[in-house]
TIRO-2110 file (N, C-alpha, C; in Angstrom, 1 decimal):
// TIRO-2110
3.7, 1.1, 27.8, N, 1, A
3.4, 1.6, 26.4, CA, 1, A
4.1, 0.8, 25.4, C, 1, A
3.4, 0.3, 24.6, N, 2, A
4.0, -0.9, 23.4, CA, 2, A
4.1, 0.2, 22.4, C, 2, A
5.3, -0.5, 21.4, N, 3, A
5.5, 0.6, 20.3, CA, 3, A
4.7, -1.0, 18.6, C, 3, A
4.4, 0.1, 18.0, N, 4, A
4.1, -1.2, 16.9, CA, 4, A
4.9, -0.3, 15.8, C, 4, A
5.9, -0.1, 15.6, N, 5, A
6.9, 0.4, 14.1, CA, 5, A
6.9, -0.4, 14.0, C, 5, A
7.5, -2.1, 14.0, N, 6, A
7.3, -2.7, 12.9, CA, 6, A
6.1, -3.0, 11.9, C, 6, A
5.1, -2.3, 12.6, N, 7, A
4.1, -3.0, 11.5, CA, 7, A
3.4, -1.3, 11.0, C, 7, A
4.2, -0.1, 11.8, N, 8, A
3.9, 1.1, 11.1, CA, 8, A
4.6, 1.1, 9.6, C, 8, A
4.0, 2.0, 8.7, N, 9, A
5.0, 2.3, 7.4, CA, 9, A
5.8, 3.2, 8.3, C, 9, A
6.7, 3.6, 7.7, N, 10, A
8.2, 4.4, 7.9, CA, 10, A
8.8, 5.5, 6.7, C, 10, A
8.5, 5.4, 5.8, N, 11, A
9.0, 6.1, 4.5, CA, 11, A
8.3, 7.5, 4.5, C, 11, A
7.2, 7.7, 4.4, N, 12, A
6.4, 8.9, 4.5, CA, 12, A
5.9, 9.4, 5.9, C, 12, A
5.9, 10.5, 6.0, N, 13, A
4.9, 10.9, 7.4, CA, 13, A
3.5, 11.2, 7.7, C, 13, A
2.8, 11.4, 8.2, N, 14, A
1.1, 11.3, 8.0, CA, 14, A
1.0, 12.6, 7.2, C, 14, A
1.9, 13.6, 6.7, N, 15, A
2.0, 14.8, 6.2, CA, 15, A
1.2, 14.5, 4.7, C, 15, A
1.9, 13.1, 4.8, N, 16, A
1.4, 12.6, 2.9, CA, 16, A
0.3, 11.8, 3.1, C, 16, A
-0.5, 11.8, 4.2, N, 17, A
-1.7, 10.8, 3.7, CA, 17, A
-2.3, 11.8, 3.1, C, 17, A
-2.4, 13.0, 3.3, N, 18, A
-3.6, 14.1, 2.5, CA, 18, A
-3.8, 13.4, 1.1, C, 18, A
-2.7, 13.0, 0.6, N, 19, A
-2.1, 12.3, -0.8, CA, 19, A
-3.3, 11.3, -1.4, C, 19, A
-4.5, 10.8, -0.9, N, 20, A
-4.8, 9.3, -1.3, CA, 20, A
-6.2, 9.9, -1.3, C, 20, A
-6.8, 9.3, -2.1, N, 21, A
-8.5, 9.0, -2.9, CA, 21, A
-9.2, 9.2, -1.5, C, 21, A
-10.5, 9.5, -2.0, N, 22, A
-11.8, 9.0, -0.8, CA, 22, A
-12.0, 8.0, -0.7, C, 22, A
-11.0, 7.0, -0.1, N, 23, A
-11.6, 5.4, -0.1, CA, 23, A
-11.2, 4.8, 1.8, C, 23, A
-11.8, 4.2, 1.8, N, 24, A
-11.4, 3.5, 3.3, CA, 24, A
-10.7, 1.9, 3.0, C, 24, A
-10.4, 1.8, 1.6, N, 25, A
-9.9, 0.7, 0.9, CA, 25, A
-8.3, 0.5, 2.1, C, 25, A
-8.4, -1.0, 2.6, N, 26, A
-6.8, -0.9, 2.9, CA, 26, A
-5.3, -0.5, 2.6, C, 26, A
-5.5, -0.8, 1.1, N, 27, A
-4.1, -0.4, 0.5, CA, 27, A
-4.2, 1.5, 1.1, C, 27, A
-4.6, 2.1, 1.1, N, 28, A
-4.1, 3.5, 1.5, CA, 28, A
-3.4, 3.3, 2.9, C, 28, A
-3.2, 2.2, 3.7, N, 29, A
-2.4, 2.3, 5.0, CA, 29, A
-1.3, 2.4, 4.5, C, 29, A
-0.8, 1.8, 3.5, N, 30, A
0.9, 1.3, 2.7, CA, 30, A
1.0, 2.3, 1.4, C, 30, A
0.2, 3.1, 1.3, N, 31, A
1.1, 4.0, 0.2, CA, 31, A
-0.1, 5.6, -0.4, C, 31, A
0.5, 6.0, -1.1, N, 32, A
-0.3, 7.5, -1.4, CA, 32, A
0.2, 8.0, -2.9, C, 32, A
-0.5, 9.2, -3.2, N, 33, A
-0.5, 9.7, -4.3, CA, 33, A
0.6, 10.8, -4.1, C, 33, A
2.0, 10.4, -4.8, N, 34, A
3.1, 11.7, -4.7, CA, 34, A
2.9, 13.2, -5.1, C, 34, A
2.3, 12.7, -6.0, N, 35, A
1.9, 14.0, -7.4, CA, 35, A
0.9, 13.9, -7.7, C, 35, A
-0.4, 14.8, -7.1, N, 36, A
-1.8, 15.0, -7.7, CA, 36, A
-1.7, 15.6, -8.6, C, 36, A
-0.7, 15.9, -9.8, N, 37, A
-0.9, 15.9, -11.0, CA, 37, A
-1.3, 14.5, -12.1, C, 37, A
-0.6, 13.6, -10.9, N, 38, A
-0.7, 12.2, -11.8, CA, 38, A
-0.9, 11.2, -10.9, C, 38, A
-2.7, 11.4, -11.0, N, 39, A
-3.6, 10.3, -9.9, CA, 39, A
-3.0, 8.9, -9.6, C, 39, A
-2.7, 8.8, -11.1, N, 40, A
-2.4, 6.7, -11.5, CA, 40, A
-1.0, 6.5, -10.6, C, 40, A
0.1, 7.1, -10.3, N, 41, A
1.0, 6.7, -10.0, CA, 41, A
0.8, 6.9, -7.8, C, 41, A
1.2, 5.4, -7.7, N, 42, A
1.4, 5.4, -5.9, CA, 42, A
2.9, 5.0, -6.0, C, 42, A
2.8, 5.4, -4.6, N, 43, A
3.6, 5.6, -3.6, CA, 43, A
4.2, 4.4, -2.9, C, 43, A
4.9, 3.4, -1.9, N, 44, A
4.6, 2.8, -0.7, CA, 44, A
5.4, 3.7, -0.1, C, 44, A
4.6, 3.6, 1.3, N, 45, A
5.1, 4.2, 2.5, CA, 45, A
6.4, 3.0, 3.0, C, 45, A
6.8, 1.9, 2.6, N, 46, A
7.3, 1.0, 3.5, CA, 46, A
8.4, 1.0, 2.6, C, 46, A
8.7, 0.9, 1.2, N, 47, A
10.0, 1.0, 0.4, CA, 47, A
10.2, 2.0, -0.5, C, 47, A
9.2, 2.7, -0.8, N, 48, A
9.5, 4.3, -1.3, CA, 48, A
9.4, 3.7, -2.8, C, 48, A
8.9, 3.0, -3.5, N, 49, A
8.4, 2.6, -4.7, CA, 49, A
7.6, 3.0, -5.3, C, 49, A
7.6, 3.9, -6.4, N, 50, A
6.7, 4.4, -7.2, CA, 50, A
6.4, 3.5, -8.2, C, 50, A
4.6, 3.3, -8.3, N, 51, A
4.4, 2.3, -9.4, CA, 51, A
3.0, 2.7, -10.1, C, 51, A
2.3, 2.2, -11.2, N, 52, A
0.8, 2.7, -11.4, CA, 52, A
0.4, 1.7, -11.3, C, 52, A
-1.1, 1.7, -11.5, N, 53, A
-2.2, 0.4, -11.6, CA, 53, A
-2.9, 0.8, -10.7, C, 53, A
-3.2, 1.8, -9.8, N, 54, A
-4.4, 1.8, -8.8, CA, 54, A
-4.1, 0.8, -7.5, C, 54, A
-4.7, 1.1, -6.3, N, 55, A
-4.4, 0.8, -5.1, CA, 55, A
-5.2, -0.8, -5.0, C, 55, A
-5.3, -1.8, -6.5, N, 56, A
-4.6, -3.2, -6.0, CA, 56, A
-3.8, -3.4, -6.6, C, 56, A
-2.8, -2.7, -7.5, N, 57, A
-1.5, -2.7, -7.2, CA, 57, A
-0.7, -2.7, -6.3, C, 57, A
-0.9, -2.0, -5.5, N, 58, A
-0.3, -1.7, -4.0, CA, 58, A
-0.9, -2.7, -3.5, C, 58, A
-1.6, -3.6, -3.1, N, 59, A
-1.8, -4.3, -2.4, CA, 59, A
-1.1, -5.8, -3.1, C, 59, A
-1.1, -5.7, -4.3, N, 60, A
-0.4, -6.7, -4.8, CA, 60, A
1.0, -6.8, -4.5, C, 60, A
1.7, -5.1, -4.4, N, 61, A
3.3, -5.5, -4.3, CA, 61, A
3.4, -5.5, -2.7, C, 61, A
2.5, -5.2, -1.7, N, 62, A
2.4, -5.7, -0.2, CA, 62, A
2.3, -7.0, 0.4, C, 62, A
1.8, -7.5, -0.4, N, 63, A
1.2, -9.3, -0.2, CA, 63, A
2.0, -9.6, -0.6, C, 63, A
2.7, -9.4, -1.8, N, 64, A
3.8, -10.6, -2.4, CA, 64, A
3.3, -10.7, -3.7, C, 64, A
2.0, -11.1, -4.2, N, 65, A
1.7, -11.4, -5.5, CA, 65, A
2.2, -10.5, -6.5, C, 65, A
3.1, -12.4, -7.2, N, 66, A
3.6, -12.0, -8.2, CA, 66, A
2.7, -11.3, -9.5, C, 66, A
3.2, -11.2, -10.4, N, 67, A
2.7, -10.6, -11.8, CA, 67, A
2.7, -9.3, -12.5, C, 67, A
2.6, -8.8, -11.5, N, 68, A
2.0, -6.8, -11.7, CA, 68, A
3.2, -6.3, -11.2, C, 68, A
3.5, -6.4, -10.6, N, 69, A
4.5, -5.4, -10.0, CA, 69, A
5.5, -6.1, -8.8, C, 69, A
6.9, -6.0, -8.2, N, 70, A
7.6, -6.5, -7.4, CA, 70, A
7.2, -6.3, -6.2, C, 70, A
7.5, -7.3, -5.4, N, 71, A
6.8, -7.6, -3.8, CA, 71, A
7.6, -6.7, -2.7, C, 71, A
7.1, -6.1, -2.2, N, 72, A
7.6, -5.1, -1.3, CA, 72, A
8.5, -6.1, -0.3, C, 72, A
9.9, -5.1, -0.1, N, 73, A
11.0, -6.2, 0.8, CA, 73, A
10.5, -5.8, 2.4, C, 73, A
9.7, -4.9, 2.0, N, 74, A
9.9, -4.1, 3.8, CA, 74, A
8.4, -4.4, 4.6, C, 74, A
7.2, -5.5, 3.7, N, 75, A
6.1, -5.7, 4.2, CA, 75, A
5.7, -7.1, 5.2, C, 75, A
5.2, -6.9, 6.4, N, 76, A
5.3, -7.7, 7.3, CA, 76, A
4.4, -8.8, 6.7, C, 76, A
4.8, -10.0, 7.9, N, 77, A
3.3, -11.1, 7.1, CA, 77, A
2.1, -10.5, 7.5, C, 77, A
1.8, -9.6, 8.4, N, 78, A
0.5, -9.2, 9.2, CA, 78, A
0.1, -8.6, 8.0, C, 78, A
1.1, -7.6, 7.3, N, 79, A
0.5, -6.9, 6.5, CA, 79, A
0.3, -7.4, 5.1, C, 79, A
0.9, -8.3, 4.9, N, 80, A
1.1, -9.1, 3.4, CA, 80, A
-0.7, -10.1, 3.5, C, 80, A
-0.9, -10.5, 4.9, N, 81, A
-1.9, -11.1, 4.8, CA, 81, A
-3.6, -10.4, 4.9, C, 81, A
-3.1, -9.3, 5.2, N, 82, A
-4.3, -7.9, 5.2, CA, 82, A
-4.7, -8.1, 4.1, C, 82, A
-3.9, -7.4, 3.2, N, 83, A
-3.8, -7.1, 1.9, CA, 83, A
-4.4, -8.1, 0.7, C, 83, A
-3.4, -9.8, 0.8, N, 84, A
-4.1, -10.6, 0.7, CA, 84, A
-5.3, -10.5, 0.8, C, 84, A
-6.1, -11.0, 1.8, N, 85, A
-7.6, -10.8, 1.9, CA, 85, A
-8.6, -10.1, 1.1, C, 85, A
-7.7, -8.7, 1.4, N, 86, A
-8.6, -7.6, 0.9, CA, 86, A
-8.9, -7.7, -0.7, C, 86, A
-7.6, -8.5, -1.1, N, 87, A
-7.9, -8.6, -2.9, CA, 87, A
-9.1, -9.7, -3.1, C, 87, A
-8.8, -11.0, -2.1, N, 88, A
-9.9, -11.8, -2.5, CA, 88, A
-11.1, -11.6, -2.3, C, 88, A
-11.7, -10.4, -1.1, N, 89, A
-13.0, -10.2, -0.9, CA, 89, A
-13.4, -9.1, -2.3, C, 89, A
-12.1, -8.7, -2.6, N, 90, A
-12.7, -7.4, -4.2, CA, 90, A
-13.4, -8.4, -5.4, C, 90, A
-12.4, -9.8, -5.3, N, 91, A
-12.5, -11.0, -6.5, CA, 91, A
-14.4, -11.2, -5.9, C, 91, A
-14.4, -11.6, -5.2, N, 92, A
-15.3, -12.3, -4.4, CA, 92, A
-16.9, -11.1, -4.7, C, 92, A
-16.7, -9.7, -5.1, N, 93, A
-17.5, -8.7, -5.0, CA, 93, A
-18.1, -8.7, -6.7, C, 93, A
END
């Protein structure tokens, strides 16, 4: 039996996915909504960063891209290159 924690989040427990939108959007792997009083603000599961902008925010501070918000210290390349992707196929839509 193989363990994959390094490429699990670690900060939250699946307690808090209830936390995140109806979306099957990637960024909900890496973060959630703390306070459903205040939709705009996420979560990451990987450094415990609270930020707004909506979940390509979160994908922006996963991947690395600069501009919007600081790059997560605790996100793998597996996951930095997910994420990646995921923004260019949103550009691309």
């Amino acid at each position: 039996m193989t363990s994959n924690a390094a490429t699990t989040p670690s900060v939250e427990s699946t307690a808090t996915d209830i936390h995140k939108q109806n979306s099957d959007d990637v960024g909900w792997e890496y973060g959630f909504i703390p306070d459903k009083s205040n939709l705009d603000r996420l979560k990451c599961k990987f450094c415990g960063k609270v930020f707004g902008g909506g979940i390509t925010r979160m994908k922006e501070h996963i991947s690395h891209v600069k501009g919007n918000v600081s790059s997560c210290p605790s996100s793998t390349k597996d996951d930095q290159l997910k994420c990646r992707n995921s923004i260019k196929e949103g550009k691309l839509k």
